[in-house]
C-alpha positions in Angstrom: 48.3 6.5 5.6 48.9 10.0 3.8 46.7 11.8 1.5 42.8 12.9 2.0 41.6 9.1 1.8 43.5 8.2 4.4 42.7 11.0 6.4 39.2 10.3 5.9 39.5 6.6 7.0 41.5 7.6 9.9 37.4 9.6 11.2 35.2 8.1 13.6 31.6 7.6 12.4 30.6 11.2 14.5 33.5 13.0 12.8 32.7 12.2 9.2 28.6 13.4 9.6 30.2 16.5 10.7 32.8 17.0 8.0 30.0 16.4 5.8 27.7 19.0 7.2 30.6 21.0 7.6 31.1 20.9 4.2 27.6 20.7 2.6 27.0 24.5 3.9 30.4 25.5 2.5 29.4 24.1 -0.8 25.8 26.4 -0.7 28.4 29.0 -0.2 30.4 28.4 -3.0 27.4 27.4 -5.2 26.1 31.5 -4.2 29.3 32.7 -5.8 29.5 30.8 -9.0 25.6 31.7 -9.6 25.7 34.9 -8.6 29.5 35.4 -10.3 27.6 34.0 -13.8 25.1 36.5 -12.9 27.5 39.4 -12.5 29.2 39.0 -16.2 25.8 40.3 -17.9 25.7 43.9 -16.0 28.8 44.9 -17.1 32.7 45.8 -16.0 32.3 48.4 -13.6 28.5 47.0 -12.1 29.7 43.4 -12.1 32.9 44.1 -10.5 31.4 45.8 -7.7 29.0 42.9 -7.4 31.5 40.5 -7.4 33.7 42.1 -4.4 30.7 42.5 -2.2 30.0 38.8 -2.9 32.9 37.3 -2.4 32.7 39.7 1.2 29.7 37.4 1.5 30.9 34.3 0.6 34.1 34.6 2.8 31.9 35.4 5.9 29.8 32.1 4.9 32.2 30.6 5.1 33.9 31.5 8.4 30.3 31.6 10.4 29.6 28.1 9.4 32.8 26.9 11.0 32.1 28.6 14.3 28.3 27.7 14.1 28.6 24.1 13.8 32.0 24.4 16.7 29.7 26.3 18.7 26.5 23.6 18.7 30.0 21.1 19.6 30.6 23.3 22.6 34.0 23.8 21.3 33.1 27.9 20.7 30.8 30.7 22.5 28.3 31.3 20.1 29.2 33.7 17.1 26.4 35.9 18.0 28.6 39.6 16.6 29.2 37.5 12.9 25.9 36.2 12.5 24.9 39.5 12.4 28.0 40.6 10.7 26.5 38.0 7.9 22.6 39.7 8.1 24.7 42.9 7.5 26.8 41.8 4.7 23.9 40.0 3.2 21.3 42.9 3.3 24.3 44.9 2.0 24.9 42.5 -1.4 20.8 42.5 -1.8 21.2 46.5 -2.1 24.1 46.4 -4.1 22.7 44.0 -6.6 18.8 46.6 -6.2 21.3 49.3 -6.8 22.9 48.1 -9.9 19.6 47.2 -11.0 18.3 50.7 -10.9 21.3 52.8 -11.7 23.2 50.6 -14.0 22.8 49.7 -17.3 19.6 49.7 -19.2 17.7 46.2 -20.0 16.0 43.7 -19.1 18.8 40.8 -18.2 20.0 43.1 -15.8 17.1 43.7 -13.6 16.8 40.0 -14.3 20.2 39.3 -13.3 19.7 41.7 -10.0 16.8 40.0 -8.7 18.2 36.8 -9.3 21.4 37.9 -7.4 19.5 39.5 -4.9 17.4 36.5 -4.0 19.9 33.7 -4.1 22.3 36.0 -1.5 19.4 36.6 0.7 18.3 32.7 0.9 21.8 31.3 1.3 22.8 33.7 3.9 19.2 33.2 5.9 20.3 29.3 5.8 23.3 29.7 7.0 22.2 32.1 10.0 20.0 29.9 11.1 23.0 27.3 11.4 24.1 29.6 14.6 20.4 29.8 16.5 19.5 27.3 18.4 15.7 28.8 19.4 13.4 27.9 16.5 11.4 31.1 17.2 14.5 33.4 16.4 14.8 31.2 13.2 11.3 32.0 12.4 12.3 35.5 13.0 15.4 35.4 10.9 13.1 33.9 7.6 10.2 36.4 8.3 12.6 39.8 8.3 14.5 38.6 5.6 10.6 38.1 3.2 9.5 41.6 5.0 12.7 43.0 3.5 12.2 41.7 0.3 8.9 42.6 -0.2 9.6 46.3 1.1 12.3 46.4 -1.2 10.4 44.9 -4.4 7.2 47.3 -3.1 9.6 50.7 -2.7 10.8 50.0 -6.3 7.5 50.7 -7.8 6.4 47.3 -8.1 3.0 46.1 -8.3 1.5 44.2 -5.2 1.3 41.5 -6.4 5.1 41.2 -7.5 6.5 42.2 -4.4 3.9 39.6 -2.7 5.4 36.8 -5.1 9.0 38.3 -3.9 8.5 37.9 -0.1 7.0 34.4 -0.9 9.5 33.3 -2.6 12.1 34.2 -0.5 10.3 33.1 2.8 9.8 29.8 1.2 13.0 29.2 -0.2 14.5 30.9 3.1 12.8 28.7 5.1 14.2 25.5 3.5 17.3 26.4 4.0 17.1 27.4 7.6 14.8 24.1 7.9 18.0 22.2 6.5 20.8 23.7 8.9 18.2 23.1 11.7 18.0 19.3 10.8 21.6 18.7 10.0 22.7 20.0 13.3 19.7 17.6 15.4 21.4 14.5 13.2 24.6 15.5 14.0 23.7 16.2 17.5 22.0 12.6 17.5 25.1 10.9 15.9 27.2 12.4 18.7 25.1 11.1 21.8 24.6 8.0 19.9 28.3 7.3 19.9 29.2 8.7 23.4 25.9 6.4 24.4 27.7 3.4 22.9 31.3 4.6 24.6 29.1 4.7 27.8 27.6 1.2 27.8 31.1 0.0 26.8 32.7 1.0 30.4 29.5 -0.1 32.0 29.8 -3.4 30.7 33.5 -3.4 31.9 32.7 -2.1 35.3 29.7 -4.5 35.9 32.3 -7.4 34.7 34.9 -5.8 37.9 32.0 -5.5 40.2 31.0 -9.3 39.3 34.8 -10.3 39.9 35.1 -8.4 43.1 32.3 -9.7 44.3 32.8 -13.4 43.5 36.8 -13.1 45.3 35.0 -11.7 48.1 32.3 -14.2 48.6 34.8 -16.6 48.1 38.1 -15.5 50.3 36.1 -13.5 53.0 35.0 -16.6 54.6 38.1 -18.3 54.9 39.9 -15.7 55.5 38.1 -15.2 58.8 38.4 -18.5 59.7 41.8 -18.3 59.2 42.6 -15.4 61.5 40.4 -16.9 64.0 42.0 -20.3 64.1 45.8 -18.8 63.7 44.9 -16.6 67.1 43.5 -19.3 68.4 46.5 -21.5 67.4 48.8 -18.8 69.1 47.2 -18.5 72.2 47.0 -22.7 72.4 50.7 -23.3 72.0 51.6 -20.3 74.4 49.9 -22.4 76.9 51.9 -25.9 75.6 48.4 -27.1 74.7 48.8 -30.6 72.1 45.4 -28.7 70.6 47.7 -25.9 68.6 48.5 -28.5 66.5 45.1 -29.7 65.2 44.4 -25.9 64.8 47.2 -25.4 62.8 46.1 -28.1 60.3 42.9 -27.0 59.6 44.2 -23.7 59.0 46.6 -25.9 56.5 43.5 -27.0 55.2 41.3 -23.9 54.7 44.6 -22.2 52.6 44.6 -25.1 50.4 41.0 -25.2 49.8 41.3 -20.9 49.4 44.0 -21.5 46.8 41.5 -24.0 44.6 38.4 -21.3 45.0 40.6 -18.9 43.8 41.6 -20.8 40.9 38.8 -21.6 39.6 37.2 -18.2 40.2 40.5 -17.1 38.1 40.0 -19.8 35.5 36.8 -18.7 34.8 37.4 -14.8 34.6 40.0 -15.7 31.9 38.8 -18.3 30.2 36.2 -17.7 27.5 33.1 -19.3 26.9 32.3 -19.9 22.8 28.7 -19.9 23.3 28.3 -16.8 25.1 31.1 -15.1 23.4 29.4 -15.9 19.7 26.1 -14.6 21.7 27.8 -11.8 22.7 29.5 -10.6 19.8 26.6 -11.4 17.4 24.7 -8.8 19.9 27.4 -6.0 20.0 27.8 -6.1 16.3 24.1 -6.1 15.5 23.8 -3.0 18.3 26.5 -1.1 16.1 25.1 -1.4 12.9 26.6 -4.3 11.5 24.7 -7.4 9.8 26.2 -10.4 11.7 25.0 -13.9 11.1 26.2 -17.5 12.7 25.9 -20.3 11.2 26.6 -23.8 13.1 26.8 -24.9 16.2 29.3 -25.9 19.2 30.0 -29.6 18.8 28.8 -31.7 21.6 31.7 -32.9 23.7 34.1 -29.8 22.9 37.0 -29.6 25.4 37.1 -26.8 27.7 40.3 -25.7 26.3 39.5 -25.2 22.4 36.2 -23.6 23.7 38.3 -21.2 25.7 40.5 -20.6 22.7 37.9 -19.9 20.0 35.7 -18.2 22.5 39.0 -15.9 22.5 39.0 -15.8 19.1 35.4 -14.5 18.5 36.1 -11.9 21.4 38.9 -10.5 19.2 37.6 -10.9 15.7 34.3 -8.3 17.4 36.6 -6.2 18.8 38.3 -5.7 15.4 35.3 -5.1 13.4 34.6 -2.7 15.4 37.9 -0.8 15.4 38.6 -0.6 12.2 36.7 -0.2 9.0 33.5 0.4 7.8 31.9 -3.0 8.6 28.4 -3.4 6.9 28.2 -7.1 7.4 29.8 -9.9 9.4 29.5 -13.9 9.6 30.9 -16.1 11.9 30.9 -19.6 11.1 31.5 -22.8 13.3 32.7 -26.2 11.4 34.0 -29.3 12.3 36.0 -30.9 9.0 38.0 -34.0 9.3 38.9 -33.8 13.1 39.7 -30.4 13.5 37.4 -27.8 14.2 37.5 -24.4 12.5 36.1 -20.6 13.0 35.8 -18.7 10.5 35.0 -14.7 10.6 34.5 -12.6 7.8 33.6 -8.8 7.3 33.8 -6.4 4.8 34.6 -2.9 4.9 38.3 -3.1 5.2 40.9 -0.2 3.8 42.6 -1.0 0.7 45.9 -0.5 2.6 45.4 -3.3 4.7 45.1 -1.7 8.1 43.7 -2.7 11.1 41.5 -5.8 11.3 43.6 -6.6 8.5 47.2 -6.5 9.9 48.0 -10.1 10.3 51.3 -8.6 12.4 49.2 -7.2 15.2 49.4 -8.0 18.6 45.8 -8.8 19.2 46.2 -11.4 16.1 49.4 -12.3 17.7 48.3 -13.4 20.8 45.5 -15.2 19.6 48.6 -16.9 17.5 50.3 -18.0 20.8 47.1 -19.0 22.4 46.3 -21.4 19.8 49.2 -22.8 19.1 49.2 -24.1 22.8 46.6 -26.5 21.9 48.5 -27.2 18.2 45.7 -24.9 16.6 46.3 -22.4 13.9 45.2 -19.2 13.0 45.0 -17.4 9.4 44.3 -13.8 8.8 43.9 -11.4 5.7 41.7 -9.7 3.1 40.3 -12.6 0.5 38.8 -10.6 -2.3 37.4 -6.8 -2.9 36.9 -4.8 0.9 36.8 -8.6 2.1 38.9 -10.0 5.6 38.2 -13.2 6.3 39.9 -14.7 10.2 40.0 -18.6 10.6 41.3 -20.5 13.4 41.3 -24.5 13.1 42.0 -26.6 16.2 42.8 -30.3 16.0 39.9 -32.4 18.2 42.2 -34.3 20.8 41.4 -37.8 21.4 40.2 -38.8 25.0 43.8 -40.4 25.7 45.2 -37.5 24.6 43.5 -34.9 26.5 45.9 -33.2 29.7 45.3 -34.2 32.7 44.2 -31.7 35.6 47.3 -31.2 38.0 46.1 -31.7 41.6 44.7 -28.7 43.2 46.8 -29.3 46.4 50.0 -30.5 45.4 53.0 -27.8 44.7 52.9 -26.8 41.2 49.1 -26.4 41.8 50.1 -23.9 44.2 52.5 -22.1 42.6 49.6 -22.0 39.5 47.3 -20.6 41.8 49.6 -17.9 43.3 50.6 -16.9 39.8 47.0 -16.5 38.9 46.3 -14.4 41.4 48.9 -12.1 41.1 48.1 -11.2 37.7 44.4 -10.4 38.5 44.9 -8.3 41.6 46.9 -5.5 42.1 
């Protein structure tokens, strides 16, 4: 999709905290320039051009220093240590233009007004923005304290009473250190959202690497055996019939045996690495989606006496409406409900926080949605898919209950088309 909302949509979670921080700071920038700007109109042409060219020095190096601060906390920069203090310079330098004006410019009292109002808003933006390129609280502390010591000496060099100057330094050490407090925050929650995400992104490929290990270790446990055996007895075998020995025969049919009894513990260790479980899946999605943020609530329950097939099938379908909740949107809320209505049984998952374009969980053409199609219309099921109302995608599968006459036979394990089922099997899981 074109245009800023799409390009928005198209940002992870992590990406759109820091485009916000990003651009919070370049708004405090731009908010220093309009005040200060209004500020500059009552000195005059000549005093208030002046200001205005040193500030918008100021708010140009803002700008550019919060860019590389907040790449630099990414690790995406070295830190910008020569403009931070190219901004302390260009900030100390507006404050003395604005004192300047103030004392040889025009006569009145809106413009010494006007200069110390100029004087302190540069000073407090630029000590907030500073302290978004230090990552050691005590050189923040440091930055804030020089920037109230200069303020005061400034205020006190004027000729202004103690207690002014005091009320000066305050001020600005106050309102300094809220800002730097700010920046110091925003970059610990973006910091946060980041390891947050990259811890979520980790327990993702554990969970797939545990489910490998598991598989591995279940083909092992299962062909390691009898695949001994079957050396041993085929060596055996050999060395029986190189002798004319009526024994190589028996040998040979056991080892007959043990292949056909390897091919149906293989299958089944297959069939159940493919096959989907509804309970667990529902339990599993329902625990994903509540780890990411995301209200999900079941209602119903798995009907006694469900075949294994239409459990598979709608276990497959809860695996894929999860996985699309979390891809795409902005899912707040999810419910997945279980029914059974007039001999069919029906799924039903619905989430909010869809794009208006439709894409996504939404695209009823994708291939995930398309598979689940195929899969479900093996067992004569159907599947339906799209947004129902405002920010609203609703998923429902319904499965027609089979009667016990009509429910497929199991093909023997040991006959050939339970072979070739088996060697198909295989040779999809393992490489």
């Amino acid at each position: 999709m074109r245009g800023p909302g799409g390009w928005w949509r198209r940002q992870s979670k992590p990406e759109k905290v820091e485009t916000y921080t990003r651009w919070s700071f370049h708004f405090f920038a731009v908010v220093e320039f309009v005040t200060v700007g209004l500020m500059a109109v009552t000195l005059g042409a000549w005093p208030g051009a002046g200001l205005l060219l040193v500030l918008g020095v100021h708010t140009a190096v803002c700008f550019v220093t919060v860019s590389r601060s907040l790449d630099w906390t990414r690790g995406r920069r070295p830190q910008p240590v020569r403009l931070l203090w190219t901004l302390a310079a260009v900030t100390a330098a507006v404050g003395v233009t604005a004192i300047g004006i103030a004392d040889r410019g025009p006569d009145g009292e809106h413009v010494d007004t006007a200069a110390g109002g100029a004087f302190g808003v540069v000073v407090i933006v630029g000590t907030g923005i500073i302290a978004l390129g230090i990552r050691e609280r005590k050189r923040v502390f440091a930055v804030v304290g020089a920037f109230a010591a200069g303020s005061w000496a400034v205020a006190f060099t004027r000729g202004a009473p103690a207690g002014e100057s005091l009320l000066a330094s305050v001020m600005v050490l106050f309102c300094g250190g809220v800002m730097a407090f700010t920046a110091i925050i925003s970059v610990w929650l973006l910091n946060i959202v980041y390891e947050l995400d990259e811890a979520r992104e980790t327990r993702t490929r554990l969970a797939v690497a545990e489910e490998r290990l598991r598989f591995g270790r279940d083909l092992h446990d299962v062909m390691g055996r009898n695949l001994a055996v079957i050396a041993l007895k085929s060596e055996l075998a050999v060395q029986l019939a190189q002798r004319d020995r009526p024994e190589a025969v028996a040998q040979m049919v056991e080892v007959q045996r043990l292949a056909q009894e390897s091919q149906r513990e293989v299958r089944e260790v297959v069939r159940g690495y493919r096959e989907a479980d509804l309970t667990s899946e529902v339990a599993g999605a329902q625990g994903v989606l509540t780890a990411a943020g995301i209200d999900c609530t079941v209602s119903g329950r798995t009907p006694a006496g469900l075949p294994a097939g239409v459990q598979s099938a709608l276990g497959w379908v809860v695996r894929e409406a999860a996985t699309n909740v979390l891809r795409h949107g902005d899912a707040r809320r999810c419910a997945v409900r279980l029914r059974v209505l007039e001999g069919h049984v029906v799924l039903s998952v619905e989430n909010d926080g869809i794009t208006e374009a439709g894409d996504g969980s939404s695209d009823s053409t994708g291939s995930g949605l398309a598979g689940l199609r195929e899969r479900l219309a093996e067992i004569d099921g159907t599947l339906e898919a799209g947004p129902t109302g405002k920010g609203v995608f609703r998923l429902t599968a319904q499965i027609p209950l089979p009667s016990q006459s009509s429910l497929p036979s199991q093909s023997d394990p040991s006959g050939p088309s339970g072979s070739i089922a088996a060697v198909r099997s295989v040779s999809e899981v393992m490489p």
